[in-house]
C-alpha positions as CSV (number, residue, x, y, z in Angstrom):
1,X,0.0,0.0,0.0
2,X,1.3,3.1,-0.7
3,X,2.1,5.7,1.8
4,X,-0.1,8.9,2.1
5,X,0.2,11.9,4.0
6,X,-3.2,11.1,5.9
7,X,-3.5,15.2,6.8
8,X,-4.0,15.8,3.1
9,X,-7.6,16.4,1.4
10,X,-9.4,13.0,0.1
11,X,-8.6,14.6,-3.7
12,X,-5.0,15.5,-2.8
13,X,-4.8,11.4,-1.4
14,X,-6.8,10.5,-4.5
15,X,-4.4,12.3,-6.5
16,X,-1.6,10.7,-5.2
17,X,-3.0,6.8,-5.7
18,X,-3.4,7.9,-8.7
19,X,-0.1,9.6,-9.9
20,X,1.7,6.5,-8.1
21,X,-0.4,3.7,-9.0
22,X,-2.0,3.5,-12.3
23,X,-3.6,0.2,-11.6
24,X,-6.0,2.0,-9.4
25,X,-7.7,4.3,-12.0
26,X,-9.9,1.9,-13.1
27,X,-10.4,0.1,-10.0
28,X,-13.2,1.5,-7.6
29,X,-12.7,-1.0,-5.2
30,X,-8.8,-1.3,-4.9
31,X,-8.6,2.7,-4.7
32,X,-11.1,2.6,-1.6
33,X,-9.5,-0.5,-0.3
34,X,-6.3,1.2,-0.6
35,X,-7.4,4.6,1.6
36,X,-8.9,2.6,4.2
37,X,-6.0,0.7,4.3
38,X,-4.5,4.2,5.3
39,X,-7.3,5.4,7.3
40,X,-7.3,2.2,9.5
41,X,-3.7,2.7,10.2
42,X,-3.6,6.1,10.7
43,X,-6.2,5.4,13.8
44,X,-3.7,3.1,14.9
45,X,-4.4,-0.2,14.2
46,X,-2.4,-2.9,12.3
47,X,-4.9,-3.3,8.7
48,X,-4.1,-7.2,9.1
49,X,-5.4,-7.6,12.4
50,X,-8.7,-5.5,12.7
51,X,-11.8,-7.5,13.6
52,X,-15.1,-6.9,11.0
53,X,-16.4,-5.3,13.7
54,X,-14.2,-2.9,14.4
55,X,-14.1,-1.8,11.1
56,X,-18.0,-1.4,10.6
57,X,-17.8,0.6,13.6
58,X,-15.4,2.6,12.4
59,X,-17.2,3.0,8.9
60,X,-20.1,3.7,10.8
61,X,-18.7,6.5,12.8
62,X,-17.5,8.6,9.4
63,X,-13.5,7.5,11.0
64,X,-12.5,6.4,7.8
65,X,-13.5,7.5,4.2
66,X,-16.7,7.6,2.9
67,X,-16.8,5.1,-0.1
68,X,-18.7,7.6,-2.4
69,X,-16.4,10.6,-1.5
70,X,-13.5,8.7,-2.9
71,X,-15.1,7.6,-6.4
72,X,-16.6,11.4,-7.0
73,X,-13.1,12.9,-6.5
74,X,-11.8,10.3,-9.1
75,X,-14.2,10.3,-11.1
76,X,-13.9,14.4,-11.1
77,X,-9.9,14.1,-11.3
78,X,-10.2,11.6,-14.3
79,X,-12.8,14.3,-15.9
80,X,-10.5,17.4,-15.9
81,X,-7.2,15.8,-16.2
82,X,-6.7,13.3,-18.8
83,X,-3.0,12.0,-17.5
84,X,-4.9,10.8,-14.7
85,X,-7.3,8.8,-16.6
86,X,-7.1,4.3,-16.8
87,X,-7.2,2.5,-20.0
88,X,-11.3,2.3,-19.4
89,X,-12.2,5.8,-18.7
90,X,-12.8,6.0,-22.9
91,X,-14.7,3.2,-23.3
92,X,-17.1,4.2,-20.5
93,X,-17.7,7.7,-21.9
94,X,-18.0,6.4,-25.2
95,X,-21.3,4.6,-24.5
96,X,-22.4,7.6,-23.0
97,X,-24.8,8.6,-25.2
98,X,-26.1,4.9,-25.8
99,X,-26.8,4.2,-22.3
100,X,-28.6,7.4,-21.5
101,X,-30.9,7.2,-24.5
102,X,-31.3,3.1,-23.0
103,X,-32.7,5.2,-19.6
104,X,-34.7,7.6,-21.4
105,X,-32.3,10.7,-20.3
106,X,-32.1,12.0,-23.5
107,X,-34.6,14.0,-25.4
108,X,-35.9,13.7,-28.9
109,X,-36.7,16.3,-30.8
């Protein structure tokens, strides 16, 4: 896991995992797991030894990063700077249009 200067802003951390670890930016799920990784230590636990129930406490309390936080400052990082983007962020946006006409988002006229 990488090291993060925990005092940073969650888009300064996001940043940073993804500057550092390209693998993350199109990986949701390892990018969270990664900052909780931090978080947990940070509150001074060992990540390998923290009980299920400690962590859903924690989660619960707001002590570590909210899971949605992290993907919308990706996802808005990825948007406005393309060096930060993975090899899927094209393909996504490239069904954009297809998938909001498929949920009626889009207007005829």
């Amino acid at each position: 896991m990488a090291k993060v200067n925990l005092t940073k802003s969650v888009k300064d951390r996001v940043e940073v995992y993804l500057l550092k670890h390209p693998h993350l930016r199109d990986d949701d799920g390892k990018l969270i797991a990664n900052f909780w990784e931090s978080d947990i230590r940070r509150l001074g636990f060992e990540s390998e030894k923290i009980s299920s129930m400690k962590f859903l406490e924690l989660f619960a309390n707001g002590d570590i990063t909210h899971p949605e936080s992290i993907r919308r400052v990706r996802a808005d990082l990825q948007k406005n700077h393309h060096h930060l983007r993975g090899e899927k962020f094209g393909v996504r946006h490239s069904r954009k249009k297809e998938v909001s006409s498929q949920l009626g988002y889009t207007r005829s006229k």
